[in-house]
C-alpha positions in Angstrom: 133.6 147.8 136.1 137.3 149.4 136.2 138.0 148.9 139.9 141.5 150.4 139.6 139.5 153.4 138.5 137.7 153.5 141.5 140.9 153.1 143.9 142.5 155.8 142.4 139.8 158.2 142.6 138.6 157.4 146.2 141.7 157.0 147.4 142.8 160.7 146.3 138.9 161.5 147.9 139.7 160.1 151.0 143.1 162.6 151.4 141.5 165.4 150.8 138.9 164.5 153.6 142.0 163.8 155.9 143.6 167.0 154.9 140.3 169.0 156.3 140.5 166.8 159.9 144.2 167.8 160.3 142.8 171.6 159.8 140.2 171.0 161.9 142.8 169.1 164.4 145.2 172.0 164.3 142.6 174.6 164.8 142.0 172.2 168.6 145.4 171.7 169.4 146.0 175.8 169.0 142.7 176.8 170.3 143.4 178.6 174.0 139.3 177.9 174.9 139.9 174.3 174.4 141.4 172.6 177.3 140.8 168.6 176.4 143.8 167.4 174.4 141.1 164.8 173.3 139.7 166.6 171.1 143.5 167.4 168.7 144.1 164.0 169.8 141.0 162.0 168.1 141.1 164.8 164.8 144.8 163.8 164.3 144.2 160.1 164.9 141.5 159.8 162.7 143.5 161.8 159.9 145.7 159.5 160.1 143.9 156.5 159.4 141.9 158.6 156.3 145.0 159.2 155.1 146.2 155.5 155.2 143.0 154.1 153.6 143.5 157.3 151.1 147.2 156.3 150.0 146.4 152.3 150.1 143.5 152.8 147.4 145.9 155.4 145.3 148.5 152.3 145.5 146.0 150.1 144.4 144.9 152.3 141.4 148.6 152.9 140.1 148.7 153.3 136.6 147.6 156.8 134.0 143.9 157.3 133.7 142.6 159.4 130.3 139.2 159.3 130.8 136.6 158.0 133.3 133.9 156.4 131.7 130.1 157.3 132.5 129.7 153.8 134.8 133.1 154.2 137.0 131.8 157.9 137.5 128.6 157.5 138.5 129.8 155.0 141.0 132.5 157.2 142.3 129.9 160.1 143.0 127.6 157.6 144.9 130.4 155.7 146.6 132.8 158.5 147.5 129.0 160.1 149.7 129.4 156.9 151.3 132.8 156.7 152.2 133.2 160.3 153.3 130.5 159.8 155.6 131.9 156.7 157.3 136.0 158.1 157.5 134.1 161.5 158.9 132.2 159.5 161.4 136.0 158.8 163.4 136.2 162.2 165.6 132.7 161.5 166.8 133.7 157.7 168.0 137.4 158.7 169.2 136.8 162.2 170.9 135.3 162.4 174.1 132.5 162.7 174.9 131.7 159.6 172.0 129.2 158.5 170.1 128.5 154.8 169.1 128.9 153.9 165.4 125.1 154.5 164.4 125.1 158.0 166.1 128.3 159.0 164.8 127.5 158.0 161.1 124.7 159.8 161.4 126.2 163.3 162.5 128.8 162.4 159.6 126.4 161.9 157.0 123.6 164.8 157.9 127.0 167.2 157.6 128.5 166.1 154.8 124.8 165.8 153.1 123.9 169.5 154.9 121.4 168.2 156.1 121.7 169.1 159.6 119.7 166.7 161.5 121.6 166.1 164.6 121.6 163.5 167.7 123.6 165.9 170.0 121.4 167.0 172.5 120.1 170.4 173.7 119.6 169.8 177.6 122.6 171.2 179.9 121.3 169.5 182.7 121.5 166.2 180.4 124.9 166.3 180.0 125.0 165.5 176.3 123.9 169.0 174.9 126.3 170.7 171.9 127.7 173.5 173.7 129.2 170.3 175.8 131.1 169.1 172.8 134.7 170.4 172.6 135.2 173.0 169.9 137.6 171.4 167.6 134.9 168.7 166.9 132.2 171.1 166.4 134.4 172.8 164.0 134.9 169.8 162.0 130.8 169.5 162.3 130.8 172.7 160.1 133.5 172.0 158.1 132.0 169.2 156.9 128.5 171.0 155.9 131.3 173.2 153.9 132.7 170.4 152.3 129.1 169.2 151.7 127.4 172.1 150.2 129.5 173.2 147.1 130.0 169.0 146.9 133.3 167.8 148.5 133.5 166.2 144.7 133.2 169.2 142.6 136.2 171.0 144.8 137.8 167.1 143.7 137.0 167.9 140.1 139.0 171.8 140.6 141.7 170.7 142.4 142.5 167.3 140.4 144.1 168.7 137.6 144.9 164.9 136.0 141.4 164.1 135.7 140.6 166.0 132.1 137.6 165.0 130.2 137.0 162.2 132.6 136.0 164.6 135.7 132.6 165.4 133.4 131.4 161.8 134.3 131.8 163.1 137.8 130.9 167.1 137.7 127.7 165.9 135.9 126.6 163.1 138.7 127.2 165.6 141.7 123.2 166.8 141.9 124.4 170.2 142.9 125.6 170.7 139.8 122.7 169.1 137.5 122.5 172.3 135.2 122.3 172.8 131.5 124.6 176.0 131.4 127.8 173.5 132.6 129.1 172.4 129.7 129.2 175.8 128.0 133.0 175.9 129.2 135.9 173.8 130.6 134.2 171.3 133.5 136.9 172.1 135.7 137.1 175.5 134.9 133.9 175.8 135.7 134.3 173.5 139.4 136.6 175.9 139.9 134.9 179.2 139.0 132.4 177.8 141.3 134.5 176.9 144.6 136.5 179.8 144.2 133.1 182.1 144.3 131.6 179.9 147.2 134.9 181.0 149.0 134.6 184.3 148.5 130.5 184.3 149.8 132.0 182.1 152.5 134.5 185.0 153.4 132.5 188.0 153.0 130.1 185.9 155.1 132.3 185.6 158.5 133.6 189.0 157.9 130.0 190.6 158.3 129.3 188.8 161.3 132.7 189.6 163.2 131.3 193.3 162.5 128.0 192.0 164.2 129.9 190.7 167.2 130.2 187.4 167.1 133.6 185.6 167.9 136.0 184.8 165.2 135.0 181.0 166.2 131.4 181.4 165.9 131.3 183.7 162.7 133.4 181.0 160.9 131.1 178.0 162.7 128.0 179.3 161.4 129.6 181.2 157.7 130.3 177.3 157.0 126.7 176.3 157.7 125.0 179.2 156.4 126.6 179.1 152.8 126.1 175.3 152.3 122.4 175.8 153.9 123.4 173.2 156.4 122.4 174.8 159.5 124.8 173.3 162.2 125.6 175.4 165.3 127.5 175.5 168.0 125.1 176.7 170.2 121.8 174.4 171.5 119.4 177.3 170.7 120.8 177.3 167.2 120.4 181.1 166.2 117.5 181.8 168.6 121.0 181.9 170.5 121.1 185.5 169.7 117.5 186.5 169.3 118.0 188.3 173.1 121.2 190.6 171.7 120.2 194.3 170.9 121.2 193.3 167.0 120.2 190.1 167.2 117.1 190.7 163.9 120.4 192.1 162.4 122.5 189.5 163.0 119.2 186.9 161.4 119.2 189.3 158.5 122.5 189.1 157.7 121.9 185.1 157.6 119.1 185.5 155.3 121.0 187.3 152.8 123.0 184.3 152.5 120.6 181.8 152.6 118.8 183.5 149.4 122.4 184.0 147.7 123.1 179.6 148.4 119.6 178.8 147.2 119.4 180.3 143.8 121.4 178.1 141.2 125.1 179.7 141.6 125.2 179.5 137.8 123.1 182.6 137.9 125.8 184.4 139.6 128.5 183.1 137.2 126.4 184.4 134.6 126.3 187.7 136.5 129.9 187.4 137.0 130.0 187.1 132.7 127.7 190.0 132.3 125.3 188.1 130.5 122.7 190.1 131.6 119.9 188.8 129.4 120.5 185.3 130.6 118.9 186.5 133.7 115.7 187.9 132.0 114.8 184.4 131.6 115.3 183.0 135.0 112.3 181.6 136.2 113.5 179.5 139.2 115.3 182.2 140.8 112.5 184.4 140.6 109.8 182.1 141.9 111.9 181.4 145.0 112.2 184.6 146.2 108.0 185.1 145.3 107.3 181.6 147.3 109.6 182.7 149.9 107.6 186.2 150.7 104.0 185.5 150.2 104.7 182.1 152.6 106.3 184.7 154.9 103.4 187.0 154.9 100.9 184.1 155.3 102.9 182.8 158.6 102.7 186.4 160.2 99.3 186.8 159.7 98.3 183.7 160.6 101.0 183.6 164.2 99.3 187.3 164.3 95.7 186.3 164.0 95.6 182.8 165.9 99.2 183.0 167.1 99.7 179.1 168.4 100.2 179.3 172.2 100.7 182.8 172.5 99.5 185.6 169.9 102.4 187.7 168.8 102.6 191.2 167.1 103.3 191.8 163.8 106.7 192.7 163.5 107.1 189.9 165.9 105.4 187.7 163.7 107.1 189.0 160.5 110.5 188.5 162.1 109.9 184.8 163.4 108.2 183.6 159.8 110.4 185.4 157.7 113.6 183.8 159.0 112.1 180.2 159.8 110.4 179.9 156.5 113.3 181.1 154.4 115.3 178.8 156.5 113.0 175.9 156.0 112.5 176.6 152.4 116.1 177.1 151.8 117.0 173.8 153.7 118.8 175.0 155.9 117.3 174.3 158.9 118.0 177.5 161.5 115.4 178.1 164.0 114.5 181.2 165.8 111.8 179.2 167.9 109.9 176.1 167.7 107.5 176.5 164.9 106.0 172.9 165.9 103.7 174.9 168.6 102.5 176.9 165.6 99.1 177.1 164.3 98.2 173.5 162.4 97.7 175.3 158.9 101.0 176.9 159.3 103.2 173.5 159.9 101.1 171.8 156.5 102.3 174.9 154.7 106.0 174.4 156.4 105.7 171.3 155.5 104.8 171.9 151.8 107.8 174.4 151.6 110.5 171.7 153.0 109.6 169.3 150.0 110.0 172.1 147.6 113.5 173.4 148.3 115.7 175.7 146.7 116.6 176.1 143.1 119.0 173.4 141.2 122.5 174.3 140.6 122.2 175.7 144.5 123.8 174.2 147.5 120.2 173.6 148.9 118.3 170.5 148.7 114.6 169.7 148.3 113.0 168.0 145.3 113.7 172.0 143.9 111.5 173.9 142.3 112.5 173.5 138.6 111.2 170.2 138.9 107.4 171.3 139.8 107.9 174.0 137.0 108.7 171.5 134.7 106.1 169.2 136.2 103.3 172.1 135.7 104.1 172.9 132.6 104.1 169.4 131.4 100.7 168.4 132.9 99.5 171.6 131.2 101.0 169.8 128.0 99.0 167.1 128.0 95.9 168.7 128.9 96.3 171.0 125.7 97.7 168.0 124.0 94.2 165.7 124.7 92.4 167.8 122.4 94.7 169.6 120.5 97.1 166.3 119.1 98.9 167.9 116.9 99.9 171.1 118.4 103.5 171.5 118.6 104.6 173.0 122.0 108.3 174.2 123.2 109.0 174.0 126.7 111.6 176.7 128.4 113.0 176.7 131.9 115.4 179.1 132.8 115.7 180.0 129.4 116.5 176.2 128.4 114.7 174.2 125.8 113.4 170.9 127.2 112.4 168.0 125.1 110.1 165.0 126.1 113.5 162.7 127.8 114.0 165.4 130.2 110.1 166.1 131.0 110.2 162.4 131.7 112.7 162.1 134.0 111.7 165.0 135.8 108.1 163.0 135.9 109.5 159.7 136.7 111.8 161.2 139.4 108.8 162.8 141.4 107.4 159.7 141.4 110.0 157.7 142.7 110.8 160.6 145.3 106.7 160.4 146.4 107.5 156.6 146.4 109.9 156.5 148.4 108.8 159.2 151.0 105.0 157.3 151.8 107.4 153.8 152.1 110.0 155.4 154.3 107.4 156.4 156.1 105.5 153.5 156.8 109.3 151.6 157.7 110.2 154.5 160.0 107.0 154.2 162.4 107.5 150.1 162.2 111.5 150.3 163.2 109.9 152.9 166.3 106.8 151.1 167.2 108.3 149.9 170.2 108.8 153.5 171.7 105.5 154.6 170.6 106.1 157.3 167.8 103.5 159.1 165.9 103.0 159.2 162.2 104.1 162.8 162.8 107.0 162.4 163.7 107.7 159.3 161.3 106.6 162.2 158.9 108.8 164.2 160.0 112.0 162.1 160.5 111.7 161.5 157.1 110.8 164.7 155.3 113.4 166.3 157.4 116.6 163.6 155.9 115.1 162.3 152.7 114.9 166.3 152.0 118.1 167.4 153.9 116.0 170.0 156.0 117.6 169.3 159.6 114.8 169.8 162.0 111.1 167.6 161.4 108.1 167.9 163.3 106.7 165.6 166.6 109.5 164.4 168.5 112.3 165.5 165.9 110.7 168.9 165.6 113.7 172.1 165.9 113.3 171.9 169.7 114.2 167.7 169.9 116.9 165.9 168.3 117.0 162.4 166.5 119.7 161.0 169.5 115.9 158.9 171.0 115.6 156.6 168.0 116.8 153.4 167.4 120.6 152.5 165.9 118.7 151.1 162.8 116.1 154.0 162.2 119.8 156.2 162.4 120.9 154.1 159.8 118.2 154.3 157.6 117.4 157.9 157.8 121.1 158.1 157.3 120.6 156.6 153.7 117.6 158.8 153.5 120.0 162.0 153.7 122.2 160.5 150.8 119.2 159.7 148.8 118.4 163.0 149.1 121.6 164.7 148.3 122.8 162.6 145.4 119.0 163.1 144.0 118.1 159.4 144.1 120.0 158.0 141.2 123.4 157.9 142.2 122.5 155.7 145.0 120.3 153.3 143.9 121.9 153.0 140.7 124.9 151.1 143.6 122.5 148.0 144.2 121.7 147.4 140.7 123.8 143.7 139.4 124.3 144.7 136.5 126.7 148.1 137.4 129.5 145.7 139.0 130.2 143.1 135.6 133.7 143.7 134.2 133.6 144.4 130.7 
């Protein structure tokens, strides 16, 4: 292992983080609402110490690097998660009010991971509910989905003009990214392509909900969630916030359209952006999302219509509520309108099936995506054919793209190891809680919900709860879940294998 490769690229990681805190510090410190001068006060302390941490490793990896081999990238992808989450979890320990370590990594890591699970409260009357929380640290809670969503290392692979063929080893490991169509040009051309189009959603975003009437403050909190599918707010009701408001369906509409742009593989819309319009004839991933997406819908209203939970709604009512929460679920982003645990119990298995789906690859939404189970279908149908037809010969296309047998097995082998690791999650979750009594529900949940990056779960950590009741070590753990999850598995494990760390 190169360790002064390592240095040198976290280091120059860990000032770009810092570079977003003293935004988000200077949006406090100029921010007339806010009155606490702890909340600039902790954003610019904790800047500070990213940036010395950031220019320490940089001194440490002094010296001209050509390329960066396969191992030292993979290892910078999975470490660099780590890290960001740690320096990010500083504003939530320094501000007031604080958080202790566990809590604090925690909010870090579900933001930068989007995964938007949260242990801030939603009671006034507790005194630890969001809208509590001063607004220069809420803003850096967005931000930080931001970062996360497009990956906080591809926008490292378009700004870092020095890193030449070696920022493919990275580009390649950052799952939102894991496409076939990225090496067809320049790999940071393309990061940058990317980020520059995720900008411009971003804007057109917050400028179509300033026209809706929210505050500068709140369209820019929730553009930043929204287009990473992170589904942070500012408020405690999250968007049910403005369900009351004449325009409030509007307002959720508006969100939806951006939730369906961030879920579909953003590849597609460089492709657009190309005019390679026949590319687009042959997108199967895109496609099916949007079908999953409405006939789920449908099946939600009729069924809140029919049985209707605790209270029987009409059909517009019902159409409105499942269109929005299932596209949010489905989309990871985790928004909710109400709290779909006190739905029917055929509607929350079906919820539940859509959360472990997810969006499309190449998207900033998580999931195990739905490329995977296409590939997974059509392989099973493979081998059935296959068993009594041997020597058949079969080509398999997704999204237009030619698979051979090493890529239908490690789609295979990583939906077992995903399955694996959800049913002993599980188990570990409700033996860390036993003590306060949770239900495999909730341990279901908890862990659907991070392993996933969905936000909200069901049981005790449904949309209406929060995670803030569970122990410092199931934080921690769940914590790890959410990186599992948005690095896809590999780049994380592949950290506590031996043989990674021997020199060569």
């Amino acid at each position: 292992m190169n360790y002064r490769i390592l240095a040198k690229f976290l280091g120059a990681l860990l000032l770009l983080e810092s570079m977003a805190m003293l935004g988000c510090g200077l949006f406090a410190w100029l921010d007339p609402v806010t009155e606490e001068a702890s909340a600039w006060n902790c954003l610019f302390f904790s800047a500070a110490i990213v940036a010395f941490g950031g220019i320490l490793l940089l001194f440490c990896g002094i010296g001209k690097i050509e390329r960066v081999p396969r191992r030292e990238g993979v290892v910078v992808v999975g470490l660099g998660w780590i890290l960001c989450g740690l320096m990010g979890s500083l504003p939530y320990m320094l501000g007031q009010p604080s958080m202790v370590f566990a809590d604090a990594f925690f909010e870090s890591v579900s933001g930068f991971t989007t995964t938007g699970s949260t242990v801030m409260g939603t009671d006034p009357d507790a005194g630890n509910d969001i809208e509590s929380w001063p607004r220069g640290i809420l803003m850096w809670r967005s931000v930080t989905q931001w970062l996360g969503g497009m990956g906080i290392l591809v926008l490292f692979v378009a700004l870092l003009s020095y890193l030449g063929m070696g920022s493919k080893s990275l580009f390649r490991n950052e799952s939102s990214f894991q496409t076939g169509e990225a090496h067809t040009a320049r790999i940071r051309d393309t990061a940058l392509t990317l980020w520059m189009m995720y900008l411009c959603i971003t804007v057109i975003c917050i400028l179509g909900l300033l026209a809706l009437g929210l505050t500068p403050y709140n369209a820019i909190s929730h553009a930043f969630t929204v287009v990473s599918t992170g589904g942070f707010s500012p408020h405690n009701q999250s968007i049910g916030y403005y369900s009351s408001w004449g325009n409030g369906w509007l307002i959720e509409l508006w969100l939806s359209v951006f939730m369906i742009i961030c879920s579909i593989s953003f590849m597609v819309w460089v492709v657009m952006l190309r005019k390679r319009w026949k590319r687009l004839r042959s997108e199967e991933e895109g496609k099916l999302f949007v079908i999953i997406f409405v006939v789920a819908s449908l099946i939600i209203a009729w069924n809140l219509t029919e049985i209707g939970g605790e209270e029987p709604m009409g059909f517009l009512t019902a159409v409105r509520h499942s269109w929005f929460n299932v596209l949010s679920i489905l989309s990871t982003t985790g928004y909710s309108t109400v709290d779909y645990a006190a739905w029917p119990g055929d509607t929350l298995v079906l919820l539940a099936a859509l959360m472990i789906l997810g969006g499309c690859s190449g998207s900033t939404s998580g999931g195990v995506k739905i490329s995977r189970f296409v590939v997974l279908l059509k392989t099973a149908r493979f081998e059935i054919v296959r068993a009594f037809r041997p020597h058949q010969v079969f080509r398999m296309h997704v999204n237009g793209n030619q698979l051979g047998e090493p890529e239908r097995l490690q789609t295979v082998v990583f939906l077992a190891l995903f399955t694996f690791i959800f049913i002993v999650s599980c188990f570990v979750v409700s033996l860390l809680e036993v003590t306060h009594g949770m239900d495999m529900i909730s341990a279901f949940g908890a862990v659907i919900a991070t392993l996933a990056n969905i936000g909200p779960g069901f049981g005790s950590v449904g949309p209406a709860e929060n995670f803030g009741h569970l122990l410092p070590v199931t934080k921690i753990f769940l914590s790890l879940l959410m990186m599992l999850g948005r690095l896809e598995l590999y780049a994380v494990l592949v950290l506590f294998m031996p043989s990674l760390w021997k020199r060569y």
